[in-house]
C-alpha positions in Angstrom: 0.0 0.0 0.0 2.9 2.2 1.3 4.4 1.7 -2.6 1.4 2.3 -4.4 0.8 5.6 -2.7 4.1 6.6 -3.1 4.1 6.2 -6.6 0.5 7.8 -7.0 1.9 11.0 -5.6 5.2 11.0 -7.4 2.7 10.6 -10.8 0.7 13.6 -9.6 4.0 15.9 -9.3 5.0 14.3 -12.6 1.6 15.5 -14.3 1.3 19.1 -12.4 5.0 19.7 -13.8 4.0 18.6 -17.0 0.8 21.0 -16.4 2.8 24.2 -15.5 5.1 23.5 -18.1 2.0 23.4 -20.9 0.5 26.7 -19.2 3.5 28.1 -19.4 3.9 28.0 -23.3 -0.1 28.1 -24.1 -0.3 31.3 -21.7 2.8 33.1 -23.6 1.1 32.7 -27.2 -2.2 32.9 -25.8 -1.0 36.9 -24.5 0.7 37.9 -27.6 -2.0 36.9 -29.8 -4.7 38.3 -27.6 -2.7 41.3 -27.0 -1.8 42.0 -30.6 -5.4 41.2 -32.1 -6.9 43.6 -29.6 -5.3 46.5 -30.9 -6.4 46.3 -33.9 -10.4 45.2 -33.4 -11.6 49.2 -33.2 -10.1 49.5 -36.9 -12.5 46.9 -38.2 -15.6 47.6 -38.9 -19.1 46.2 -36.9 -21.2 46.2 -34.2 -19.0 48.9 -32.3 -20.3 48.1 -29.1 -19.2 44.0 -29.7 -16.0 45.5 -31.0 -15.6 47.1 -27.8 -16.3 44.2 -25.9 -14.1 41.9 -27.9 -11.2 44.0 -27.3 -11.9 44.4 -23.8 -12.1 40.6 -23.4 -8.5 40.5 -25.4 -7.0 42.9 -23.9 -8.3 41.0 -20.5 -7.5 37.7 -22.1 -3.9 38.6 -22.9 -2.9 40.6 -19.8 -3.9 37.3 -17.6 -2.2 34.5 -19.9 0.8 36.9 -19.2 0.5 36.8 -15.4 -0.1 33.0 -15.5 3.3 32.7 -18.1 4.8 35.0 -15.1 4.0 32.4 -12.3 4.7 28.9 -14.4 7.7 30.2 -14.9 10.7 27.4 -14.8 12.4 29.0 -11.6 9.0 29.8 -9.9 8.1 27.7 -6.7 6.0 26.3 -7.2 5.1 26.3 -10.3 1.6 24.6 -10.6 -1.2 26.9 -9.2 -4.6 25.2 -9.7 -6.9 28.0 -9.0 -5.1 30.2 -11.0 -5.1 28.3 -13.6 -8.7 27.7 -13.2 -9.6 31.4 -13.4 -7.5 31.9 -16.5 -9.6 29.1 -17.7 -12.5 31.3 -17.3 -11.1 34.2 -18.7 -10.4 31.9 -22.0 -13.8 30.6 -21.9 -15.7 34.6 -21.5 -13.3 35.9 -24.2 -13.9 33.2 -26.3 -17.7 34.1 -26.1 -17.0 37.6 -26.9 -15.0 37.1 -30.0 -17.4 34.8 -31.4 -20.6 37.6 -30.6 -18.2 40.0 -32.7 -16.7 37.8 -35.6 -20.1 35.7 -36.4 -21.3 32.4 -35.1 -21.4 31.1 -38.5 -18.0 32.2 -39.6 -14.8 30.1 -39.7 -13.3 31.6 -36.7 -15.3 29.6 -33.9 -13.0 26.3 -35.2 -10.2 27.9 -33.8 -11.9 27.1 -30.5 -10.8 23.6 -31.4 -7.4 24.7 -29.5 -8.8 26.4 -26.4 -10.9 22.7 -26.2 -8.1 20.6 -26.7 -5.9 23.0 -24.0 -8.8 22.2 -21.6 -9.2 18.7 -21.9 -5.3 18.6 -21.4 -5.0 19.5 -18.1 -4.8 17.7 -15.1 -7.8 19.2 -12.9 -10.4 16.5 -13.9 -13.5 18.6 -13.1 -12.4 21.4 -15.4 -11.1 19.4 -18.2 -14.7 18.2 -18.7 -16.5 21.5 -17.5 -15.0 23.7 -19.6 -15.3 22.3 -22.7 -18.6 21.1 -22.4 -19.8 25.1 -21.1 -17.6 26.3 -24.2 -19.3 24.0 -26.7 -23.0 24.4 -25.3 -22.8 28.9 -24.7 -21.7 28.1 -28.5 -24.5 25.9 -29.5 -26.7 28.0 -27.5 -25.7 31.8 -29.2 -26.0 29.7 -32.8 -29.7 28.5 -32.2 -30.7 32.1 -31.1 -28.5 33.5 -33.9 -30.6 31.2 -35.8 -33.6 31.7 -34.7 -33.6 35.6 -35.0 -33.2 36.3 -31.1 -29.7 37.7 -30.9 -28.8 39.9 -34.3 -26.1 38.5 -36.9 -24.6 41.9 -36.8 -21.4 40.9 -37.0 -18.0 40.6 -38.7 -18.8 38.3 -40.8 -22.6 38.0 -41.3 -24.3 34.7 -42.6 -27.3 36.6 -43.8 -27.4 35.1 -47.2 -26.8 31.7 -45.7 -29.5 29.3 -46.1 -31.3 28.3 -43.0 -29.8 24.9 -43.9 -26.4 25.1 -44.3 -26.7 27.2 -40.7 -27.8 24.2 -39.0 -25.1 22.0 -40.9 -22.6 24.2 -39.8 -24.1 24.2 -35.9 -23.7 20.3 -36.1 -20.4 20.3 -37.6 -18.6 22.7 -35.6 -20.2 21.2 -32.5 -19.0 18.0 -33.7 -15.5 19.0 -34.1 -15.7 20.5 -30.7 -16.6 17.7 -28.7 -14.0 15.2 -30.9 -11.6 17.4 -29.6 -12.8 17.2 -26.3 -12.7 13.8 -26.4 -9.4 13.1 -28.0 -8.0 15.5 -25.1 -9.0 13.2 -22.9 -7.7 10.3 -24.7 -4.2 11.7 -25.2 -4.3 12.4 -21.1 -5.3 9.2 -20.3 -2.6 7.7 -22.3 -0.2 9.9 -21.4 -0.8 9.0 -17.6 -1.0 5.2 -18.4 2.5 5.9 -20.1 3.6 7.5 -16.9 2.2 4.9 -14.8 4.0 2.5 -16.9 7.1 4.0 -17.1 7.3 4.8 -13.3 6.3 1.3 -12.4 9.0 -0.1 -14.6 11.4 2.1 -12.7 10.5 1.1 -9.4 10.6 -2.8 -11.2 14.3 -2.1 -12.1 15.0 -0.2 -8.8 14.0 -3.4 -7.2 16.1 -5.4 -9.4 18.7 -3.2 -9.3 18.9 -3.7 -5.0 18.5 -7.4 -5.4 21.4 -7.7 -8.2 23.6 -5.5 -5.6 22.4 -7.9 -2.6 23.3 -10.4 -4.6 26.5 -9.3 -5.2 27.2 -8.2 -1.8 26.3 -11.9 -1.1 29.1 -13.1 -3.3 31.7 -11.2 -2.4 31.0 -12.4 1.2 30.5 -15.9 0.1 34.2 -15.4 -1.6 35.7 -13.9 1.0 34.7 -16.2 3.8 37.3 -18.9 3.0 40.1 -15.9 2.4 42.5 -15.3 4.9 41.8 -18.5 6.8 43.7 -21.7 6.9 42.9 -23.9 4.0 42.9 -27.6 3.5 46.8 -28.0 2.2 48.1 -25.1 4.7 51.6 -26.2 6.4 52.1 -28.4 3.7 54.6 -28.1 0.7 54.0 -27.8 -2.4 57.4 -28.2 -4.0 59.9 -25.9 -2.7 57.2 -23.8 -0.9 55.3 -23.7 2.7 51.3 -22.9 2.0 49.7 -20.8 4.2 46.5 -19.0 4.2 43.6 -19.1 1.9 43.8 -15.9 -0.7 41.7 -17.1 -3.0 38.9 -19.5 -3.6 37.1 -20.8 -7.3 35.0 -23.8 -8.9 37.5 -26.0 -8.3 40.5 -24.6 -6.7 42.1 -22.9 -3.9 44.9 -19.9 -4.1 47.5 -20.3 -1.1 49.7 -17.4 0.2 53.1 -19.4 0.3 56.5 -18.6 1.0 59.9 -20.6 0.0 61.3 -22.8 2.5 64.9 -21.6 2.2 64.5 -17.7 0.8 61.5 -17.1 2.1 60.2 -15.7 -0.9 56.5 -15.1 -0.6 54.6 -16.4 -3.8 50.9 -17.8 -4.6 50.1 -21.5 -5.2 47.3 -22.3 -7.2 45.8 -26.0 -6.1 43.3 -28.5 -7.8 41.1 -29.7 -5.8 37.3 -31.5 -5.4 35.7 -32.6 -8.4 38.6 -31.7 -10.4 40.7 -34.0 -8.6 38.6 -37.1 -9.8 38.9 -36.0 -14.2 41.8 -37.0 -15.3 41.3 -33.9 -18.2 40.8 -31.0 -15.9 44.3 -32.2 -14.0 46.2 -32.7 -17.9 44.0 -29.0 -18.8 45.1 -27.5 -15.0 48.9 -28.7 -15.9 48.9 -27.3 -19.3 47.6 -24.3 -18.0 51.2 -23.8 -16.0 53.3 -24.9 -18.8 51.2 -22.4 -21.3 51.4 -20.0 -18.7 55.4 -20.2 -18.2 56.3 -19.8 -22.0 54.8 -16.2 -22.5 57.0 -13.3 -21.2 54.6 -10.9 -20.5 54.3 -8.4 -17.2 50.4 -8.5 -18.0 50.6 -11.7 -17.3 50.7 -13.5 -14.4 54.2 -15.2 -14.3 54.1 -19.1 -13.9 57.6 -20.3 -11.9 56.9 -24.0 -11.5 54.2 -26.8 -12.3 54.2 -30.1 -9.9 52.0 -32.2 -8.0 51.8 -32.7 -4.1 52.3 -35.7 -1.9 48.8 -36.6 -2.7 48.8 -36.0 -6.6 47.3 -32.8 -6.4 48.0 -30.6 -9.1 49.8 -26.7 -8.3 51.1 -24.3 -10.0 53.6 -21.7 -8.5 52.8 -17.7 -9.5 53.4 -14.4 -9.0 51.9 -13.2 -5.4 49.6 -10.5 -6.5 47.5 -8.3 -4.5 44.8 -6.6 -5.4 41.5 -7.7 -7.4 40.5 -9.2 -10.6 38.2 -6.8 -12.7 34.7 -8.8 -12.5 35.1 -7.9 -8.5 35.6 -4.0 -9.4 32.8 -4.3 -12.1 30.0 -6.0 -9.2 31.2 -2.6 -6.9 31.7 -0.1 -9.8 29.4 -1.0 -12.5 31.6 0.7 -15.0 34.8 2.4 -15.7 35.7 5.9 -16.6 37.5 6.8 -19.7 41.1 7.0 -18.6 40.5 3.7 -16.7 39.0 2.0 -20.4 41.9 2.9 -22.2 44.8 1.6 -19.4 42.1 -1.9 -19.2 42.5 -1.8 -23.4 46.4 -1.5 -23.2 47.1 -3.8 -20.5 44.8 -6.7 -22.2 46.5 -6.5 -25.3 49.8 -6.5 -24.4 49.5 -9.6 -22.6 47.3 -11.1 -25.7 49.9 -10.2 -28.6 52.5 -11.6 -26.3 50.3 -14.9 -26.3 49.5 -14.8 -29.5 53.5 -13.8 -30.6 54.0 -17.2 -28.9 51.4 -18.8 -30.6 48.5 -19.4 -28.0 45.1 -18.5 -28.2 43.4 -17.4 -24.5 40.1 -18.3 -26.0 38.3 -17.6 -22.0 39.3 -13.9 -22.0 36.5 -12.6 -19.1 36.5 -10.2 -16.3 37.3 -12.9 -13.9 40.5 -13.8 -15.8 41.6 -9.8 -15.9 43.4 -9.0 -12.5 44.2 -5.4 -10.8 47.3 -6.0 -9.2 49.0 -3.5 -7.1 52.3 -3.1 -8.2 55.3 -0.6 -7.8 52.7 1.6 -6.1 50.8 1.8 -9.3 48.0 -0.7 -10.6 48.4 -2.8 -13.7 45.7 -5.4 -15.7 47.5 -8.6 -15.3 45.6 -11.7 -17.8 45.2 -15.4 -16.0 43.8 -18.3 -16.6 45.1 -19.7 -19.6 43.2 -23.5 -19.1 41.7 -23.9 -22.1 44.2 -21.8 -24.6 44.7 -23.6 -27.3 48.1 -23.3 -29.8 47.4 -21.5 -32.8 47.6 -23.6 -35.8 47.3 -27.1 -33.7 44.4 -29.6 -34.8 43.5 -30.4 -31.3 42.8 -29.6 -27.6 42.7 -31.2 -24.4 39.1 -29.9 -23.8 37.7 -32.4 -26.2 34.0 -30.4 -26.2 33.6 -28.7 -28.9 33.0 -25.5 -27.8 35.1 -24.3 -24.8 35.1 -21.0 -23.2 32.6 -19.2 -21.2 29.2 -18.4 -22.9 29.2 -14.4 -22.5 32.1 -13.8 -24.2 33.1 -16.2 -26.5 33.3 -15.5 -30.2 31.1 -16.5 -33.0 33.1 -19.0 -34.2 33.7 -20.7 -30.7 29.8 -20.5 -30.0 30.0 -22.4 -33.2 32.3 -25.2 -32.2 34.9 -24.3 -35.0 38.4 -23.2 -34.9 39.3 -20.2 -33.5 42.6 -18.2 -34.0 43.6 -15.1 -32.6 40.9 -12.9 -34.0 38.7 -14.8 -31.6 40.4 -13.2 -28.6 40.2 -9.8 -30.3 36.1 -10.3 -30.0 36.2 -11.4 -26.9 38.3 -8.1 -25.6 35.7 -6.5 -27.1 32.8 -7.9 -25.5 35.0 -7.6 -22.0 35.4 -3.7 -23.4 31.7 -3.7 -24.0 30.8 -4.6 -20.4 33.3 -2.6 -18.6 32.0 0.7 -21.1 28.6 0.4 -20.3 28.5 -1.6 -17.2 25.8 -4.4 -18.7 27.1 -7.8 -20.8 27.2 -7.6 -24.2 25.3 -10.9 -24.7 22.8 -11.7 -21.9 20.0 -14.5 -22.0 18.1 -16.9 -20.1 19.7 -19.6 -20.8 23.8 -20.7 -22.2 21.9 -21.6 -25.9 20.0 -18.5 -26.2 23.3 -16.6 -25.6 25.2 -18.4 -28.0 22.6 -18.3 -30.4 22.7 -14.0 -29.6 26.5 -14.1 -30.2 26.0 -15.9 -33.9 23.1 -13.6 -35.4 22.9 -10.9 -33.3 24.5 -7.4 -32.1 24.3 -5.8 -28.3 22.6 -2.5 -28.0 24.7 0.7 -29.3 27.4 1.5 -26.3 26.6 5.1 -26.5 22.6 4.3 -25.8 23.1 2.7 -23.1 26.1 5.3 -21.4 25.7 8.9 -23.7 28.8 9.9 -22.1 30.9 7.8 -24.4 32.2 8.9 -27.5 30.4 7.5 -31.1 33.6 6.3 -31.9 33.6 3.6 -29.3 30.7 2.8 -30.9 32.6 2.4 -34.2 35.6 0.5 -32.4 33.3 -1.5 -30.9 31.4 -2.7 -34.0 34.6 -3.8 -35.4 35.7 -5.8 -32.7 32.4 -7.3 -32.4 32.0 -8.4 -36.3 30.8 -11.8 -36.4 33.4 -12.3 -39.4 36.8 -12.6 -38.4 38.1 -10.9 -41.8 35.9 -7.8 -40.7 37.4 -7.3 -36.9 40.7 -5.5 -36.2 43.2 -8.5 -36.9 45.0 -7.9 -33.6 44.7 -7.2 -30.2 47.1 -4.2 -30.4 45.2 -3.1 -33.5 42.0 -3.1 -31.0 43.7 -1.0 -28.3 45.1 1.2 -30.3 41.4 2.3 -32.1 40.1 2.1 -29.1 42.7 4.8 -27.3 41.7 6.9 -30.4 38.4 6.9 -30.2 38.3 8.0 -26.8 41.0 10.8 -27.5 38.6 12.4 -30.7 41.1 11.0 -33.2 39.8 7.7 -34.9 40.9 7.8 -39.0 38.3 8.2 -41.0 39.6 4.6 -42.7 38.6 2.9 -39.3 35.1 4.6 -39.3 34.5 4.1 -43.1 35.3 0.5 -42.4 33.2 0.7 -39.1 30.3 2.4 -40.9 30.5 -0.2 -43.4 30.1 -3.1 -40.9 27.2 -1.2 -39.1 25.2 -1.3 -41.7 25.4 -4.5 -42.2 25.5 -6.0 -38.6 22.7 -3.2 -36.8 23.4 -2.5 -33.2 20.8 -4.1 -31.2 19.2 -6.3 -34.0 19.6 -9.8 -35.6 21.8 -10.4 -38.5 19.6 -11.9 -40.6 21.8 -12.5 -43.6 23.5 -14.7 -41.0 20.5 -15.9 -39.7 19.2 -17.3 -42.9 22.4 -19.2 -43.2 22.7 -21.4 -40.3 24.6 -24.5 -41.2 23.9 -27.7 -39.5 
């Protein structure tokens, strides 16, 4: 009850600003108009006592829609003055009356009462959007019948003398007619601008309450993650080759990261252990293993440095790393949402130096993710650091010791890995810029109900344009972007330093125009936020 209250009065503001806002620009033509006409009724000829009158009302007419434009006045507080507007209303409705007795009932210039109608029915006092059209369109009716009828004199502007008695009375109908349509399709337009409101506010409150459920969730996680870290794990006091583990300083799926130091040096490094489940598949230890080896032949400092592979007294599986400290990027994304500018381009840099050194020694990441991006703390300075390198592949071999046929983690994969096919470095290059994507706008790329649906998204169909979703960004990301996303690999930038350095000019103001023709190009084809159907109407088995 509390909620639906709430939002009934945040609707009503909603509409009485929308109100003051429409008074505000009616009442300033409405007193310019009024003002200017009036001047120049007593030149006309006519009844000079209804000239009189009709100027009167204008000049009246015009001098209040000024004081009302006064008091809806953007800076005024408040701006919304119901009674106020209620006698201008009047004054409208009496001036109105008086133009008509002076111009002719049976002229063309009672349509433009069309407008003062529509204004009426408009506003958000429901008594008077009703009330005054109806007393507008019956004094009307009622002034043409005893026009009509000989009671009041057609001594007017424009005189329907000559007028037969029954084109008067088609006339009457018509212009009633038209009155009370727009009367009525006032009242329509409010209705349907209020159930728009409605709509639109209850879908904010809807994504409000996502939005606190997605942070609790988070908040959940992180403390679900750190309640293992900086406790004593399963393995600590043991060795794991030439190094004592001690605490727990980080915990995954299926594996433990142990603080350890060196027996004899006392160098402090971090041990990465298999454990649980993937104890028991003989390809997750051989994938774990590979990992380390992988790992130790790039030379890269964005990437976390390997020192030794081995196995524990038990068999279990460890690698020996760098000891970093900090956090990796999905963490800051869950607390941040997004990153600024400076932050984008350093996160673009970082990424693909430690790709093209990977890729220089002939591996392909192919699980490029915010999870696998690290912000160490180093030298007093922070600096992207790439892990993870389980299920690379080397560029150019025919196999893999996954086995599946498509590897990699569904939000971020490339086309051609959603596909099952072989991937090459190109694939990585998408994939950096779907992990661009989500740290630009602070959403994923690819998002669906289900792992299918989102590879099925990834295939045939593009994200929404980054610069709709955050307008602060510059359209060239949206250019860079579009390249890195190209579901053809001939059409994305063929490197990961080729990426970065687009990407770093974008942001700056200074993407060539070869980039953008090529980016336009590929826009066209591939639409932001819709399905490719060229693509779609080619799915192979």
């Amino acid at each position: 009850m509390g909620g639906s209250s709430s939002t009934g009065a945040g609707l009503n503001e909603v509409l009485e600003a929308e109100e003051a806002t429409r008074a505000h620009g009616f009442s300033a033509v409405m007193s310019i108009v009024s003002l200017c006409v009036a001047t120049f009724i007593p030149w006309l000829p006519g009844d000079p006592v209804r000239a009189w009158m009709c100027a009167a009302a204008l000049m009246a007419t015009g001098l209040t829609s000024a004081f009302v434009w006064w008091r809806t006045r953007p800076d005024a507080t408040p701006r919304y003055h119901r009674n106020l507007l209620r006698v201008h209303d009047w004054v409208l409705a009496i001036g109105a009356t008086a133009v008509e007795l002076y111009t002719g009932l049976f002229s063309p210039v009672p349509v433009v009462l069309t407008l003062g109608i529509y204004y009426f029915g408009q506003s958000v006092d429901r008594l008077y959007s009703w009330l005054l059209p109806a007393v507008v369109i019956a004094v009307y009716v009622a002034l043409a019948l005893l026009t009509l009828l000989g009671v009041i004199s057609d001594n007017t502007l424009f005189p329907a003398a000559d007028t037969a008695l029954e084109a008067k009375l088609f006339g009457i109908v018509a212009a009633s007619a038209v009155l009370i349509f727009s009367a009525t399709l006032a009242r329509l337009s409010r209705r349907a601008l209020h159930q728009a409101i409605d709509a639109s506010t209850s879908a904010l409150l809807l994504a409000q309450q996502k939005s606190a459920q997605l942070a609790e969730a988070n908040h959940q996680l992180d403390r679900a993650l750190r309640a293992a870290v900086g406790k004593p794990g399963r393995y600590t006091g043991q060795c794991a080759g030439d190094h004592s583990l001690g605490l727990v300083i980080g915990v995954g799926a299926m594996g433990e990261v142990y603080e350890a130091k060196h027996v004899k040096t006392g160098e402090a490094v971090a041990v990465k252990l298999l454990q649980g489940e993937g104890l028991e598949r003989p390809d997750l230890v051989e994938r774990f293993l590979r990992e380390g080896e992988i790992a130790r032949s790039i030379d890269s400092p964005h990437v976390a440095r390997v020192h030794a592979v081995g196995r524990m007294a038990n068999g279990a599986p460890f690698l020996t790393m760098d000891l970093l400290r900090g956090r990796d990027l999905a963490s800051r994304l869950r607390q941040d949402g997004q990153l600024p500018i400076p932050e984008l381009i350093r996160l673009a840099t970082h990424v693909a130096a430690a790709l093209e050194n990977a890729h220089r020694a002939g591996v392909v990441h192919r699980d490029l993710k915010p999870l696998n991006v690290y912000e160490a703390e180093q030298d007093g300075t922070s600096i992207f650091k790439v892990l993870d390198f389980g299920v690379s592949k080397i560029e150019g071999s025919t196999g893999t010791l996954t086995q599946e046929g498509v590897v990699g983690t569904p939000g971020y994969m490339s086309p051609e890995q959603a596909r099952g096919r072989s991937v090459d470095r190109r694939s990585d290059v998408f994939s950096m810029g779907v992990l661009l994507y989500r740290a630009a706008t602070g959403q994923p790329a690819f998002t669906g109900p289900s792992t299918p649906q989102i590879m099925f998204d990834i295939v045939y169909k593009s994200p929404l344009r980054p610069s709709s979703v955050v307008r602060e960004l510059p359209r060239d990301v949206d250019l860079v972007l579009a390249l890195a996303l190209a579901k053809d690999p001939e059409l994305r930038f063929q490197s990961a330093a080729e990426l970065a350095a687009a990407f770093e000019q974008a942001c700056n103001g200074g993407l060539p125009s070869m980039i953008k023709s090529r980016a336009v190009a590929c826009v066209r084809a591939q639409p932001w936020g819709k399905a490719i159907a060229e693509l779609a109407r080619s799915v192979e088995s």
